[in-house]
C-alpha positions as CSV (number, residue, x, y, z in Angstrom):
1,X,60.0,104.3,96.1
2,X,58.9,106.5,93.4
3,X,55.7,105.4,93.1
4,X,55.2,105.6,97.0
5,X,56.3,109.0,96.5
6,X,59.4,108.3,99.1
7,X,62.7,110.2,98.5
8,X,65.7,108.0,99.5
9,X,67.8,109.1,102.7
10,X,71.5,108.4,102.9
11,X,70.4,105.3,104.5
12,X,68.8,104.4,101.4
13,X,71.4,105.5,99.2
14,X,74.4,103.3,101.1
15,X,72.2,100.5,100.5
16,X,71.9,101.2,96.9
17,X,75.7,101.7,96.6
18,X,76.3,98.4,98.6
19,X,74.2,96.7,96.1
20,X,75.9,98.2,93.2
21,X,79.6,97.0,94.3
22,X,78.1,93.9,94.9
23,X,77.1,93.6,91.4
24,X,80.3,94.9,90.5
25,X,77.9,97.5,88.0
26,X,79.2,101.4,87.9
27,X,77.1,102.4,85.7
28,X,74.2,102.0,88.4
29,X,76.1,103.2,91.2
30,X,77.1,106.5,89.1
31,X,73.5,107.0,88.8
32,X,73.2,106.8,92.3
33,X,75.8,109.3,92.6
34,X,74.4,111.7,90.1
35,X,71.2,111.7,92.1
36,X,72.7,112.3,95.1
37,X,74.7,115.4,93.8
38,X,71.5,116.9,92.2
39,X,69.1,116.5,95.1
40,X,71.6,117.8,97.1
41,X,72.3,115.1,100.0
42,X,75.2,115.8,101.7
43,X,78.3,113.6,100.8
44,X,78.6,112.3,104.6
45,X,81.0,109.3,105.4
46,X,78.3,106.3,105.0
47,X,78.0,107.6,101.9
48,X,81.1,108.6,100.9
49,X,82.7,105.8,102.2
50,X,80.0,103.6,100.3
51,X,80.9,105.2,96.7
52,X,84.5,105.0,97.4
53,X,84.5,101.7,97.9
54,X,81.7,101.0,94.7
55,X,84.2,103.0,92.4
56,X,87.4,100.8,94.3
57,X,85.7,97.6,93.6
58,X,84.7,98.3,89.8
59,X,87.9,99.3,88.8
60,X,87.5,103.2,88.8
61,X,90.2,104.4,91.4
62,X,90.7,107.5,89.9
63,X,86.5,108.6,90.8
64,X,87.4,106.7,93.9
65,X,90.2,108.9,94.9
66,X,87.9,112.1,94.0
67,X,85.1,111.3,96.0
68,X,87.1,110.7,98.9
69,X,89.2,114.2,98.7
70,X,85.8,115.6,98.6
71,X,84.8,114.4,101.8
72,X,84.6,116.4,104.3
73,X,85.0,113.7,107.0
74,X,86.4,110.4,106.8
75,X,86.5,107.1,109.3
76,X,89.1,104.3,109.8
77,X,86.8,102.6,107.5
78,X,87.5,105.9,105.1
79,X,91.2,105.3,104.9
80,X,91.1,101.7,104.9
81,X,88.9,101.1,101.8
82,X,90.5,103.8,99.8
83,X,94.3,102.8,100.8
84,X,92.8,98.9,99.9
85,X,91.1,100.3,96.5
86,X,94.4,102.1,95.6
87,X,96.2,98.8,96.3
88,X,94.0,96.3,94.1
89,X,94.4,98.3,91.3
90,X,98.0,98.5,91.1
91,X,98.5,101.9,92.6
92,X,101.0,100.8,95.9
93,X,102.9,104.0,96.0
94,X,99.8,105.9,95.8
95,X,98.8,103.7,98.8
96,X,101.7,104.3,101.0
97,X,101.6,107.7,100.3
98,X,98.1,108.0,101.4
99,X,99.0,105.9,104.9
100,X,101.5,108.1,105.6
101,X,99.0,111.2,105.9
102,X,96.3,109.0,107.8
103,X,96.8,106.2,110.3
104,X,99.5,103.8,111.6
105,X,98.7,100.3,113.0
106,X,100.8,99.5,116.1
107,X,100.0,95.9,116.0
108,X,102.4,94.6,112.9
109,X,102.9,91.4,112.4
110,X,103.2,88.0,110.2
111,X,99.5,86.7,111.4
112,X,97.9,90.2,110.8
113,X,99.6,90.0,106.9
114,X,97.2,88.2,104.6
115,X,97.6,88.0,101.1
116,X,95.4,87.5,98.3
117,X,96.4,87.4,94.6
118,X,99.6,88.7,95.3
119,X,98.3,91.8,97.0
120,X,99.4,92.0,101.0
121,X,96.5,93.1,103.0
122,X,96.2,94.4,106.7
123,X,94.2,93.1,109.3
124,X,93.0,93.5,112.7
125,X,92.6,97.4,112.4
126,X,92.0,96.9,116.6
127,X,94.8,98.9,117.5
128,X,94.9,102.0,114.7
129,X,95.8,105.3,115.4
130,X,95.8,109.0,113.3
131,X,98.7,109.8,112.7
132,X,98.1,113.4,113.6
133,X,95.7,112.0,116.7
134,X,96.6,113.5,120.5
135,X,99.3,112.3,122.5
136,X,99.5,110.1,124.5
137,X,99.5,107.0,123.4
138,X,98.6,104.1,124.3
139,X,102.1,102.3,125.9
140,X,101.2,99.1,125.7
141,X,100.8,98.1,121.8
142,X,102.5,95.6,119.6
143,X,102.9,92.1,120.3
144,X,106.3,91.7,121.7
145,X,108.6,90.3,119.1
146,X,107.8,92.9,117.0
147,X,107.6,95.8,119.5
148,X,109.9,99.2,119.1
149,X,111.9,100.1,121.6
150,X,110.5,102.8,122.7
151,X,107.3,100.9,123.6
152,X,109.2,98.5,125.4
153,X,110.1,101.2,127.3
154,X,106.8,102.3,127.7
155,X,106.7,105.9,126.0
156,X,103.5,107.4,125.9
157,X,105.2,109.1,122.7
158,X,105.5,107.7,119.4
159,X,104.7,107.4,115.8
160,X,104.6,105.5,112.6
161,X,108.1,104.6,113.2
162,X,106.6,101.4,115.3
163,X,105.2,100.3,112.4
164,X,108.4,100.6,110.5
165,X,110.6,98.5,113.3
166,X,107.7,95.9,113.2
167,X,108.2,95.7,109.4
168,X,112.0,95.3,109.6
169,X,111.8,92.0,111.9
170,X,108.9,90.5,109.5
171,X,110.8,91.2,106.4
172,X,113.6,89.5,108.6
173,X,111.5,86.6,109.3
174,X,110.1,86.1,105.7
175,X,114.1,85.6,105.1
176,X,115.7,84.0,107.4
177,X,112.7,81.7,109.4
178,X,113.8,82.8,112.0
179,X,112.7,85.0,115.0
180,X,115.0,88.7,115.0
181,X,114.5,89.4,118.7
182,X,112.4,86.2,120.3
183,X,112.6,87.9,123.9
184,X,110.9,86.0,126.6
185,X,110.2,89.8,128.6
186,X,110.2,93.0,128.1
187,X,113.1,93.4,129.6
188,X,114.8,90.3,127.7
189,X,113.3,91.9,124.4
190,X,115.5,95.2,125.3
191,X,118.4,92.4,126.0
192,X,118.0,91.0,122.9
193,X,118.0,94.4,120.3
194,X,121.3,95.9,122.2
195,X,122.7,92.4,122.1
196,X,122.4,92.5,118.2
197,X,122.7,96.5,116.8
198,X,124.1,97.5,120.2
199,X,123.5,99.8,123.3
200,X,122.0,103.1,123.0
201,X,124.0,106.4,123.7
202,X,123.6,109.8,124.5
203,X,124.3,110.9,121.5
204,X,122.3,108.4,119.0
205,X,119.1,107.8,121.2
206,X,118.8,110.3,123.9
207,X,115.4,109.6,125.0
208,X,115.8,105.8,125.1
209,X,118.3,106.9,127.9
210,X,115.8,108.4,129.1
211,X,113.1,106.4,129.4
212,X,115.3,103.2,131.1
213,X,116.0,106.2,133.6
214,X,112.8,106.5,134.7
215,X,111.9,103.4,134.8
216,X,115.3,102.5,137.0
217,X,116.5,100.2,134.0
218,X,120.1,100.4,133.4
219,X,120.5,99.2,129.9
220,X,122.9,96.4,128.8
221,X,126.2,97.7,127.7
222,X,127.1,96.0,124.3
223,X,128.9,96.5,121.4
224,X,125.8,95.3,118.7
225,X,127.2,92.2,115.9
226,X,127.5,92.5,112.2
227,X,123.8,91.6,110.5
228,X,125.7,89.3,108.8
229,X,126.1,87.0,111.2
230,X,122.9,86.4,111.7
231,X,121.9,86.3,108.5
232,X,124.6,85.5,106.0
233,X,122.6,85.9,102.8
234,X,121.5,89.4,103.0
């Protein structure tokens, strides 16, 4: 390109980088990055997003990490392959930490798990949302074993916490091989959680009250069941 007297674009540049993690060689793709700072191309999220990854993939989180807190914007993809780099090289609480300030996934579950080397992965990103993103929400998410309750009640309001409840009955299965709350319905689902940790109050989950009201659901009146009995080695 030199000899055609061509400058690269960020077009260019992403390519470059892409080649660079490919070959798994920092050295080149630091070059690229130096020339990039000194011509003064803007560090926009194809680019970005392309070094982060590069310095990931090569075993350089720490330049990773930098480039991406010096991006002024940042993707899905942004998050993703920085909370991924953080977790390949053996930095999981760093990881968390950085998923609690970005996105949440709203479609937990054991098929969307993969692991590789040891390392839990998540897929199908389909149904991500920021964290900090304008309400509402979508009140339809989750596939329904795994569903919080207040989706099943179809609040337009929620958080991470979905992804937290979805968690709880995987880490369930993965123990018991069993299903926590196999409901057939929506409605069954709801059976099913008072059935085992009990009905819902006033007092400890007002707007679950709430939200059966609207919908002109009266909620099943039980008493919950020790987790033991359902699963004895815990």
């Amino acid at each position: 390109m030199k000899l055609a007297n061509e400058n690269p674009n960020s077009v260019t540049l992403v390519s470059l980088v892409s080649a660079c993690t490919g070959l798994i060689n920092v050295r080149a793709g630091e070059s690229i990055h130096s020339y990039a700072v000194v011509n003064g191309l803007e560090l926009d999220v194809a680019i970005g997003t392309a070094l982060v990854e590069m310095y990931s993939k090569c075993g350089h989180v720490e330049k990773a990490f930098k480039v991406f807190n010096l991006m002024r914007e940042k993707n899905l993809q942004s998050w993703t392959i920085m909370i991924s780099g953080l977790a390949d090289n053996s930095r999981g609480n760093d990881a968390i930490s950085l998923h609690r300030q970005g996105y949440f996934h709203r479609d937990l579950k054991p098929s969307n798990l993969l692991v590789s080397k040891g390392v839990i992965k998540i897929g199908d990103l389909g149904m991500v949302k920021e964290i900090d993103s304008n309400l509402p929400c979508t009140d339809y998410v989750t596939t329904r074993w795994y569903r919080g309750p207040e989706v099943l009640l179809f609040s337009e309001i929620y958080g991470p916490e979905v992804d937290k409840w979805a968690m709880g009955a995987i880490m369930f299965e993965m123990l018991s091989f069993g299903i926590l709350f196999p409901g057939k319905s929506s409605a069954d689902q709801i059976y099913k959680i008072c059935q085992l940790i009990g009905s819902p109050t006033k007092d400890s989950w007002p707007l679950g009250i709430q939200l059966a009201s609207n919908l002109n659901w009266k909620l099943p009146q039980m008493g919950g069941v020790n987790l033991l009995a359902v699963m004895p080695s815990a």
